[in-house]
LUMLUM-106313 format. One line per 3 residues: number of its first residue (from 0); for each residue x, y, z of C-alpha. Coordinates in nm, 3 decimals, always signed. Example, Ala and Ser with C-alpha at 12.3 -4.5 7.8 and 13.67 -1.06 7.14 Angstrom:
0	+1.230:-0.450:+0.780  +1.367:-0.106:+0.714;
***
This chain:
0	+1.531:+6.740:-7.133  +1.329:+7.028:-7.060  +1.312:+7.183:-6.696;
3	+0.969:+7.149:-6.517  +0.718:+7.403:-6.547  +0.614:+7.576:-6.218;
6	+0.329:+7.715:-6.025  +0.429:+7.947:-5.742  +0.099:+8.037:-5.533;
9	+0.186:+8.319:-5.356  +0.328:+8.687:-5.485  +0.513:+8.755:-5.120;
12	+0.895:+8.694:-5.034  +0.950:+8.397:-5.061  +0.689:+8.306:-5.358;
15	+0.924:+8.593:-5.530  +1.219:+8.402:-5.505  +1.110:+8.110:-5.544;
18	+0.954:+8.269:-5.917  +1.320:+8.401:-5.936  +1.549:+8.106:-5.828;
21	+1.331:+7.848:-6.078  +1.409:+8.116:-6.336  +1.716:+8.124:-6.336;
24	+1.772:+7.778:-6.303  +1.574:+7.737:-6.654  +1.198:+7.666:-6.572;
27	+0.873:+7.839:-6.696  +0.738:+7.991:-6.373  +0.395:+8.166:-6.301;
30	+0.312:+8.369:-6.003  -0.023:+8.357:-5.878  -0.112:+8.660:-5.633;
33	-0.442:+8.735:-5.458  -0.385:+9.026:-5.422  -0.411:+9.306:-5.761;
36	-0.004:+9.321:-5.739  +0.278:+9.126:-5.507  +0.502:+9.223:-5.241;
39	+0.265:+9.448:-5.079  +0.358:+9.297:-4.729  +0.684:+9.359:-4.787;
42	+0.664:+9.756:-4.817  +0.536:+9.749:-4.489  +0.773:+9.568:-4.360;
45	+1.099:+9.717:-4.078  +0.877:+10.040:-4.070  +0.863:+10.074:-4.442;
48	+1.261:+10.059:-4.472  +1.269:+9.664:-4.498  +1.461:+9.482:-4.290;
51	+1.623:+9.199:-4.484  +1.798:+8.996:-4.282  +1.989:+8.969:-3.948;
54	+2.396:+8.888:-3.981  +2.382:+8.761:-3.663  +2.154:+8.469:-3.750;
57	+2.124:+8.196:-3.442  +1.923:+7.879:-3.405  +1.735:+8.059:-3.113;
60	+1.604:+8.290:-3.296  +1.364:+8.050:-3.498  +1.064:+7.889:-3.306;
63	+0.848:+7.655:-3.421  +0.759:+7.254:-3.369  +1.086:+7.153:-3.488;
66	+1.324:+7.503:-3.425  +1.633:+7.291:-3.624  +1.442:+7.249:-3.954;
69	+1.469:+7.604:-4.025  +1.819:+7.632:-3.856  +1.879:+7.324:-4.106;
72	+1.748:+7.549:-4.391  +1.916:+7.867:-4.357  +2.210:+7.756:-4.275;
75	+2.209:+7.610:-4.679  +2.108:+8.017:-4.751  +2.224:+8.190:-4.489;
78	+2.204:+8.613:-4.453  +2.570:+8.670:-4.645  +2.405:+8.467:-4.940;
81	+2.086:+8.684:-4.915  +2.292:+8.995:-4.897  +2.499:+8.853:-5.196;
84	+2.185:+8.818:-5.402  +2.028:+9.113:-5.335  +2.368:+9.303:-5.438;
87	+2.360:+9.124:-5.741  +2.029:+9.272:-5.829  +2.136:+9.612:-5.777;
90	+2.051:+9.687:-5.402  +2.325:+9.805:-5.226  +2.289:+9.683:-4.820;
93	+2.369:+9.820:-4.492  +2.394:+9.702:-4.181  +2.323:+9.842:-3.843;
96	+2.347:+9.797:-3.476  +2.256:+9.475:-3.387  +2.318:+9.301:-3.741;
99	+2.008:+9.434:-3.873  +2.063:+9.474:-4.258  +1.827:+9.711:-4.468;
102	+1.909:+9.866:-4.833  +2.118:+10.127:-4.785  +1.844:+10.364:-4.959;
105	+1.630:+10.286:-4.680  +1.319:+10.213:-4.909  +1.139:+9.861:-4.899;
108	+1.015:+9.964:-5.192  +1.368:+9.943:-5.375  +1.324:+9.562:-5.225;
111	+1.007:+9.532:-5.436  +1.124:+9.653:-5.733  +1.451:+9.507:-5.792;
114	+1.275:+9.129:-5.734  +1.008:+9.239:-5.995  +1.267:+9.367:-6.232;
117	+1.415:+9.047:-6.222  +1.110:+8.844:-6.264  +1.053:+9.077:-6.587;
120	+1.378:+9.002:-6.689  +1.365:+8.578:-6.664  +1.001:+8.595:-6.815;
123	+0.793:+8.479:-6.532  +0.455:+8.576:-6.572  +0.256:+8.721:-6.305;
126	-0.103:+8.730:-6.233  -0.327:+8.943:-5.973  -0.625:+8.886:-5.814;
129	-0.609:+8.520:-5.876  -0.740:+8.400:-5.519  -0.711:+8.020:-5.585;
132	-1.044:+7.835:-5.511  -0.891:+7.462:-5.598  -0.553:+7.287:-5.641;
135	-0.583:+6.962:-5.793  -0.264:+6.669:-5.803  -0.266:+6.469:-6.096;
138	-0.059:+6.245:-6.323  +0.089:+6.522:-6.535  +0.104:+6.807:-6.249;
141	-0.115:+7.048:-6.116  -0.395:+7.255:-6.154  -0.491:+7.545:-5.992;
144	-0.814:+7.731:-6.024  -0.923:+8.086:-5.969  -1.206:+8.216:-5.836;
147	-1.295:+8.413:-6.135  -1.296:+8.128:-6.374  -0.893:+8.133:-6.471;
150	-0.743:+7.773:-6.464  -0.343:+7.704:-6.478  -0.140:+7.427:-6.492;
153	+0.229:+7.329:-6.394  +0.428:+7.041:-6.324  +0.538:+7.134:-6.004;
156	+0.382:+7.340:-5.732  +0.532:+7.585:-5.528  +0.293:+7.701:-5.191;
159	+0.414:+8.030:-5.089  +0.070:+8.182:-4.950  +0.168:+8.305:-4.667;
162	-0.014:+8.289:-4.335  -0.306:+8.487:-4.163  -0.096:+8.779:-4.015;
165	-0.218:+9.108:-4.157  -0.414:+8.989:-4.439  -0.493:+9.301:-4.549;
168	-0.128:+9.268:-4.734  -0.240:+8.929:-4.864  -0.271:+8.679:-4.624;
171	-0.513:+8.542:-4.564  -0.486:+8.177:-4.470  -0.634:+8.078:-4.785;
174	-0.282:+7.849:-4.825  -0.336:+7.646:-4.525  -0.674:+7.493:-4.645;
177	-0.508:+7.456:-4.981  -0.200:+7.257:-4.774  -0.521:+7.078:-4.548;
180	-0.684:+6.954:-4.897  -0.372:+6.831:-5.038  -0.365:+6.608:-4.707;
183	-0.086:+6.813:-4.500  -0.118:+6.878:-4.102  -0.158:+7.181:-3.941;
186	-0.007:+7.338:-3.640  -0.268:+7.553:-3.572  -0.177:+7.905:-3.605;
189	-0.186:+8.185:-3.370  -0.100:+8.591:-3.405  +0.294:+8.554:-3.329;
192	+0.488:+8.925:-3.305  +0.188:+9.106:-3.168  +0.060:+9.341:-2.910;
195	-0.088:+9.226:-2.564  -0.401:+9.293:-2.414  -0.345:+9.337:-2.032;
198	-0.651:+9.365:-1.776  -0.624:+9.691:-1.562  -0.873:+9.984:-1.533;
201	-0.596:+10.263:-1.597  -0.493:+10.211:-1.932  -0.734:+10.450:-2.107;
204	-0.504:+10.694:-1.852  -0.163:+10.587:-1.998  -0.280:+10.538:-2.325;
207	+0.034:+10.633:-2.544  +0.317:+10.617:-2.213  +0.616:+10.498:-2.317;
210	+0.968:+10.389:-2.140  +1.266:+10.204:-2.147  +1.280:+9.926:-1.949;
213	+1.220:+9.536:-1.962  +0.893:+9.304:-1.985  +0.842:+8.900:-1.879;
216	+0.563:+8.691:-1.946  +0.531:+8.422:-1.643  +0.365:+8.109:-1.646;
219	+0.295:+7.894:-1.307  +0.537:+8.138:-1.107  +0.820:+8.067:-1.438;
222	+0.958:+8.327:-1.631  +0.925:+8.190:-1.983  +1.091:+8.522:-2.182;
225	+1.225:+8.815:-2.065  +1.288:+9.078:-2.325  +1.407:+9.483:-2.288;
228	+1.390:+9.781:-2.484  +1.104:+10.064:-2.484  +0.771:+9.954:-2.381;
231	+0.452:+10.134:-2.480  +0.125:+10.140:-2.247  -0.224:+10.106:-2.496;
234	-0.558:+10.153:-2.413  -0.638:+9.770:-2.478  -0.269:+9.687:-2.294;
237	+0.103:+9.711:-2.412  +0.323:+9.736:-2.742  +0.645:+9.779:-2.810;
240	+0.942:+9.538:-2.986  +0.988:+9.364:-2.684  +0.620:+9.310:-2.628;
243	+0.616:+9.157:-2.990  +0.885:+8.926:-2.909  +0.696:+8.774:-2.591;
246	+0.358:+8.784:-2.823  +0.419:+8.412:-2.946  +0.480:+8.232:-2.631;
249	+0.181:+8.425:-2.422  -0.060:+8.359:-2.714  +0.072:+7.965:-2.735;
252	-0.012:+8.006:-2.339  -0.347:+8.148:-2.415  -0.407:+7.865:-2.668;
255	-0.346:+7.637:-2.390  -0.562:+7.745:-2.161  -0.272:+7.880:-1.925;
258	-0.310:+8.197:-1.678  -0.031:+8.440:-1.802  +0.098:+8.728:-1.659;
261	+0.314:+9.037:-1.793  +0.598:+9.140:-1.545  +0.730:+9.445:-1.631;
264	+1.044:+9.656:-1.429  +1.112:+9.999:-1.482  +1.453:+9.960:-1.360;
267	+1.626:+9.623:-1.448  +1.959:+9.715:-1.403  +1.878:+9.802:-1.057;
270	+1.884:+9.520:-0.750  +1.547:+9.521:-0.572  +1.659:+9.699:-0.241;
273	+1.837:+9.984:-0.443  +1.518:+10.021:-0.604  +1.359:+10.041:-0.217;
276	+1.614:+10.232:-0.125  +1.538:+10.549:-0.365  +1.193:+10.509:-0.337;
279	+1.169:+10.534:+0.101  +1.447:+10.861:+0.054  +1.243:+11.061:-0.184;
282	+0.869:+10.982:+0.027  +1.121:+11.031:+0.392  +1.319:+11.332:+0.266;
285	+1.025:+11.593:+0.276  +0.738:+11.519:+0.492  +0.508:+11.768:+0.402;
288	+0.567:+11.749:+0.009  +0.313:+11.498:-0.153  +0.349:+11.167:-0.280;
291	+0.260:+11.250:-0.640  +0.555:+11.548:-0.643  +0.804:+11.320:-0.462;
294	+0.752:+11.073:-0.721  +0.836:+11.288:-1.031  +1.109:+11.226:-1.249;
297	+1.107:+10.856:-1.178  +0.842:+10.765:-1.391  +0.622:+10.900:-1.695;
300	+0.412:+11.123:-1.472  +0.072:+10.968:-1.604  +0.203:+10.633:-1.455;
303	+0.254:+10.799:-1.124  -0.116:+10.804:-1.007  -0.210:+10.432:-1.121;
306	+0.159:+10.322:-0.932  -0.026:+10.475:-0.603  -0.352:+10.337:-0.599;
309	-0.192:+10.022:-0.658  +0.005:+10.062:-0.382  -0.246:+10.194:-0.140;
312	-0.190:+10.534:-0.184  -0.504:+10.637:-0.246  -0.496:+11.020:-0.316;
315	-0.226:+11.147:-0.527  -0.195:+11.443:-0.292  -0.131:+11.226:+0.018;
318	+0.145:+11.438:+0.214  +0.475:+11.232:+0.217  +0.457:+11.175:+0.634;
321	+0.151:+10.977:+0.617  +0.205:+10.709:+0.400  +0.285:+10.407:+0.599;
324	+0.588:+10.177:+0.577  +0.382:+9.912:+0.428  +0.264:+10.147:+0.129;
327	+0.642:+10.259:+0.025  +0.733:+9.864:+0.072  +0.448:+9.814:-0.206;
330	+0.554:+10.121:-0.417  +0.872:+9.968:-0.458  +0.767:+9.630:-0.563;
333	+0.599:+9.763:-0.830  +0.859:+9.975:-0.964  +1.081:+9.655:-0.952;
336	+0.785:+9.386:-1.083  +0.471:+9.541:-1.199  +0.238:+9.229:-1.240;
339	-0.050:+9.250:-1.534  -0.284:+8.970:-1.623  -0.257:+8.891:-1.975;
342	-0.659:+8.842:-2.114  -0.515:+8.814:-2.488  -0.343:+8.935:-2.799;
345	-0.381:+9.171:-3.090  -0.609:+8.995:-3.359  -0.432:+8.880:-3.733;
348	-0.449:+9.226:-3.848  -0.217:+9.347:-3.604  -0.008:+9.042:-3.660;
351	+0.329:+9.059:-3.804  +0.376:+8.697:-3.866  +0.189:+8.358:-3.827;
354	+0.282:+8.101:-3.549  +0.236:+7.764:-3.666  +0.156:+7.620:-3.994;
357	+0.239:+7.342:-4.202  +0.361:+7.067:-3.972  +0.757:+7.031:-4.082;
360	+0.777:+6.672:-4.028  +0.608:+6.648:-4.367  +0.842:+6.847:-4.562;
363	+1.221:+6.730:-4.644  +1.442:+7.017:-4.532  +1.666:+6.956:-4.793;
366	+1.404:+7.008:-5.064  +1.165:+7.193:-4.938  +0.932:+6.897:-5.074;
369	+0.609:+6.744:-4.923  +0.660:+6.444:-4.822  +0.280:+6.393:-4.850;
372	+0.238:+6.487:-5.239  +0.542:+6.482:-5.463  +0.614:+6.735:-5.668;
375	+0.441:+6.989:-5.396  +0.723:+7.241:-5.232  +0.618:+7.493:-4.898;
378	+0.796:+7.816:-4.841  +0.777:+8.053:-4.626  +0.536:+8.160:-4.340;
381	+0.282:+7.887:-4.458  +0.529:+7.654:-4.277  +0.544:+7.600:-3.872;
384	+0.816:+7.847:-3.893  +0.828:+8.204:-3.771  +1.124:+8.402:-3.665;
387	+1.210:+8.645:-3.386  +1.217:+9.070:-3.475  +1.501:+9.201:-3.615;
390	+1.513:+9.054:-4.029  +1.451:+8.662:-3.913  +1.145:+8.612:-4.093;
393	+1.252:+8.740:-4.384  +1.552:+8.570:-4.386  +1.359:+8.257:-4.382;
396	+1.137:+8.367:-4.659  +1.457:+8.403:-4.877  +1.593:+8.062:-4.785;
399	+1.276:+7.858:-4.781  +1.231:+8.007:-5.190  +1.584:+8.024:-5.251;
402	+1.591:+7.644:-5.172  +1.246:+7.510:-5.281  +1.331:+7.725:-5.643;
405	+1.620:+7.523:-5.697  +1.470:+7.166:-5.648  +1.101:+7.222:-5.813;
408	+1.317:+7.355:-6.127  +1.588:+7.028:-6.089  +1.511:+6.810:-6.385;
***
């Protein structure tokens, strides 16, 4: 008996290996990419070094509807099996601090080309600038039809079209009306891993400020994430990994119509009164000097001026013996919680990954099947799956593909 043939919508990560796991199990695959070539999201991908995967892979680090259906998945392909693959194709990995793995070359594009080499290699054929305009179900498969006229068949489908994060690299949400014809449910999807816009009338000032320190968003007086690492000031709010990794749960906040703030702390590993304690010496130990100069070299000296006026201090220039008790009780709060309404997020284009997505209770975890349509597999960001930073959502690219490759290809 002859394997299945197979339709793989979507040129990314995990349409990739899906295309190469059906392969090599034995079935005629073809790729169909919107895009003029695939894997363009992934050279841009871990600041154009790639980061695979994560070796320190926890169920935490996967959000979602339903966090344990991707724990469920990758744990069935977890980061040694990635790293195994990829070895097997040629690319040699490394692994840095804090289990991040990336080829050893440091080029994403090595990543690219190794997976296309292979999909050379098994024979499946690969076509560009086929944006899909209809998927039909049928008795003897499916059918999927371009824009431009093309039509293909296959008896399986494999929907691997990503999301709506940066879809100048191909995604464009096209997938998830495909997934809403086909009858699936949405969870509808917001930017996740992105940039914050924060409402205060300095940030034009500290445009490009950077420091080490740690950020929380709060919610109803709750601290719902609290992340650390460098933190960079924007003119439309704040970047920075941390910052990314709060991005899904103040947008989801957003979504819901919550008020959000940004607490960030220039000195976490300080307690509160040592912070109050540093700050009262340096404004008490030289009357005459002013507030500005005693302030140096705790701060980025463009933050110095917009930590005043919030605290009263009107005139940078203020002479030391004038400001009031009240004023260096307020300069210290800040340094230790500096609250910032949070108006919104980055748009899709800033985006690094989609929150939300295919509902998981209709797909079987163990197949990576719809239970809505058979013969239909998801992988990838399409699903109600996205990952923290640090080589989680690729990781779940791989294992979604690896996984829904194997069973569209089963005979």
């Amino acid at each position: 008996m002859s394997h299945p043939s197979i339709l793989v919508v979507g040129g990314g990560a995990a349409g990739m290996m899906t295309a190469v796991t059906a392969a090599r199990a034995g079935a005629p695959v073809t790729v169909l990419e919107r895009l003029d070539r695939v894997g363009k999201k992934l050279l841009s991908t871990g600041n154009g070094r790639c980061n695979l995967t994560n070796v320190h892979f926890e169920g935490k680090n996967f959000h979602g509807g339903c966090p344990g259906f991707a724990v469920d998945v990758v744990h069935r392909f977890p980061p040694a099996k990635t790293m195994e693959f990829f070895e097997s194709l040629g690319l040699l990995c490394s692994v840095e601090e804090g289990g991040l793995v990336y080829p050893a070359c440091g080029q994403a594009s090595a990543v690219l080309d190794v997976l296309r080499f292979e999909m050379d290699r098994l024979g499946v054929k690969v076509h560009g600038d086929a944006e899909i305009q209809r998927v039909s179900p049928g008795r003897n498969g499916f059918e999927a039809r371009v824009k431009d006229g093309r039509a293909f068949s296959g008896d399986r489908l494999v929907l691997a079209a990503g999301g709506k994060a940066a879809p100048n690299l191909g995604s464009n949400g096209s997938g998830f009306e495909i997934a809403k014809a086909l009858g699936h449910r949405l969870v509808e999807p917001i930017p996740g891993l992105v940039q914050l816009n924060l409402s205060a009338p300095f940030l034009k000032h500290v445009d490009g400020v950077k420091f080490n320190g740690s950020a929380a968003v709060t919610v109803d007086g709750r601290v719902l994430r609290e992340e650390s690492g460098e933190i960079l000031f924007t003119s439309y709010g704040i970047s920075g990994i941390p910052i990314l990794q709060l991005g899904r749960v103040a947008g989801e906040m957003l979504h819901n119509k919550k008020e959000v703030f940004l607490d960030l702390r220039f000195f976490p590993s300080m307690k509160t009164e040592d912070v109050s304690a540093m700050v009262a010496d340096r404004l008490r130990r030289r009357p005459d000097r002013s507030a500005e100069e005693a302030m140096i070299g705790t701060v980025n000296k463009k933050l110095i001026g917009p930590l005043l006026r919030t605290a009263g201090i009107e005139r940078a220039g203020e002479p030391c013996g004038r400001v009031t008790e009240e004023q260096v009780r307020r300069l210290s709060a800040l340094l230790s919680r500096w609250r910032f309404p949070v108006t919104g997020t980055q748009g899709w284009l800033r985006a690094q990954v989609t929150s939300g997505g295919v509902d998981t209770a209709e797909i079987d975890p163990q197949r990576m099947e719809s239970k809505i349509v058979p013969g239909l597999f998801l992988a990838g960001e399409i699903i109600d799956v996205d990952g923290d930073c640090g080589g989680y959502n690729l990781q779940w690219a791989w294992s979604s593909g690896r996984i829904a490759g194997l069973h569209a290809a089963a005979q």
